[in-house]
C-alpha positions as CSV (number, residue, x, y, z in Angstrom):
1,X,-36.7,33.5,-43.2
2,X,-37.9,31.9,-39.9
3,X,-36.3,28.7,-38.7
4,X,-37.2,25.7,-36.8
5,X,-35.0,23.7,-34.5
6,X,-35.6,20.6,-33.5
7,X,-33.6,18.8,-30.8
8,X,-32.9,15.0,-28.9
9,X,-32.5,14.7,-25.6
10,X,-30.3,11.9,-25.0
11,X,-29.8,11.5,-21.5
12,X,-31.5,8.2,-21.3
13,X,-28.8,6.5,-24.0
14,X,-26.0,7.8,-22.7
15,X,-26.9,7.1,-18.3
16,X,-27.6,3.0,-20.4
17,X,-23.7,3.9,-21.6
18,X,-22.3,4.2,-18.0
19,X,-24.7,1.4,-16.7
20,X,-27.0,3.9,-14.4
21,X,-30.3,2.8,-14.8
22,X,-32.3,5.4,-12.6
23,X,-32.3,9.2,-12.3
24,X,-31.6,8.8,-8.5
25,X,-28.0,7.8,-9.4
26,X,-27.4,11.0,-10.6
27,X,-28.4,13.0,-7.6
28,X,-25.4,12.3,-5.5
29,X,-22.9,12.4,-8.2
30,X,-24.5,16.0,-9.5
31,X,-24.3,16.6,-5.5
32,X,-20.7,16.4,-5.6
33,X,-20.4,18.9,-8.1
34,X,-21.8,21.3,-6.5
35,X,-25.6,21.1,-8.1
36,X,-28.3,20.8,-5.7
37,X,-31.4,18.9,-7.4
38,X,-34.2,16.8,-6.1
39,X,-34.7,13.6,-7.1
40,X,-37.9,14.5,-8.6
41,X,-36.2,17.4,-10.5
42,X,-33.6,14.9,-11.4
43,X,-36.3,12.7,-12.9
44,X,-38.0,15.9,-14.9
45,X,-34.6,16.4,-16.9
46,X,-34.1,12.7,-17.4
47,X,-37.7,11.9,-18.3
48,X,-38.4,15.4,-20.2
49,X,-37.1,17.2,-22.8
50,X,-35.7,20.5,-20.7
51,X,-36.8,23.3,-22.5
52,X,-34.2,25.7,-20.9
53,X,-31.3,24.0,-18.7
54,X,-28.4,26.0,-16.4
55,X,-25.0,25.8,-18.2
56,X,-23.7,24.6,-15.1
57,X,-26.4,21.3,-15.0
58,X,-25.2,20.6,-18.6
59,X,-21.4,20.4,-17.9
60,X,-22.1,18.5,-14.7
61,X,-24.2,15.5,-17.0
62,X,-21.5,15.8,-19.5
63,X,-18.5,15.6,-16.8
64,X,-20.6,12.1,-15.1
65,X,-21.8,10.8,-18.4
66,X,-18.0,11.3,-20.0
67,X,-19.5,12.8,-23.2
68,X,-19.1,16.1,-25.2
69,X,-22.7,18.6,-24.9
70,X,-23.0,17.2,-28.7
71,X,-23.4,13.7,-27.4
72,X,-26.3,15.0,-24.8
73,X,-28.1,17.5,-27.0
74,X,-28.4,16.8,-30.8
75,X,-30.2,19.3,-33.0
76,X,-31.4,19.8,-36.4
77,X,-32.5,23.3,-38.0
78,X,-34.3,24.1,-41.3
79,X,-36.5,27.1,-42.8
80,X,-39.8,27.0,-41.9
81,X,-42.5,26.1,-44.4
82,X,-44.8,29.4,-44.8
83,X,-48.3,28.4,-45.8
84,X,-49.3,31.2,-47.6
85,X,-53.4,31.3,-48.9
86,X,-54.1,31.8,-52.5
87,X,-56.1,35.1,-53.0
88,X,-57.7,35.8,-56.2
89,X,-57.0,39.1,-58.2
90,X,-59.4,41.5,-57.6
91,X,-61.4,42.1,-60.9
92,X,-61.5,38.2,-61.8
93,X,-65.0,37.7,-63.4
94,X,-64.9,34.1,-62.6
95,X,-64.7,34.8,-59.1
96,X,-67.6,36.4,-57.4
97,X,-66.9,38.8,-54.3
98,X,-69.0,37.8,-51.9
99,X,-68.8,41.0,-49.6
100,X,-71.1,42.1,-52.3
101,X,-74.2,39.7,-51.3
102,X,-76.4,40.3,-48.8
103,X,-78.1,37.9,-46.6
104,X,-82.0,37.3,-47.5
105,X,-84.5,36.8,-44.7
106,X,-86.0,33.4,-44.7
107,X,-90.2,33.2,-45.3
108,X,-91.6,30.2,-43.0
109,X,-94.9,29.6,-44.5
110,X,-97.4,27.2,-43.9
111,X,-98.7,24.2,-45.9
112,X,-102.0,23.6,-45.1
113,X,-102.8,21.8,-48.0
């Protein structure tokens, strides 16, 4: 059965936590670790939900924010709903098929009368 994740990004909460209000403040701190990131790139994993991030990124947030990666990234999974369409039974006589009808051509007449 196919499965849906969800997740929450929760950068934002946890940068409120250690009283850094912008994503700026985490350049130089990820800097010092030894990860390389512009400040606009900084601002697209605060701002974003990162869709793919480097292992190395995530222990870097974790080690400035003092949390555990299940503080950062919380995720929920459940089986996907399948919508399925109703088909009827061939042989159903209350059912027409209607590959068995045939387009008529339309008669424009006049009314002159």
């Amino acid at each position: 059965m196919r499965r849906e994740i969800e997740y929450q990004w929760r950068i934002r909460e946890l940068m409120a936590r250690q009283h850094i209000t912008s994503s700026t403040q985490l350049v130089e701190p990820l800097r010092e670790r030894g990860i390389t990131l512009s400040a606009s790139q900084v601002y697209r994993l605060v701002a974003q939900d990162p869709e793919r991030i480097a292992f190395k990124v995530l222990v870097a947030l974790c080690d400035i924010l003092h949390c555990e990666v299940n503080d950062l990234v919380t995720f929920t999974a459940a089986d996907a709903r399948t919508i399925r369409q109703k088909r009827v039974a061939n042989g159903d006589p209350g059912v027409p098929d209607l590959r068995n009808y045939r387009p008529v051509r339309a008669r424009v007449t006049r009314d002159d009368g």
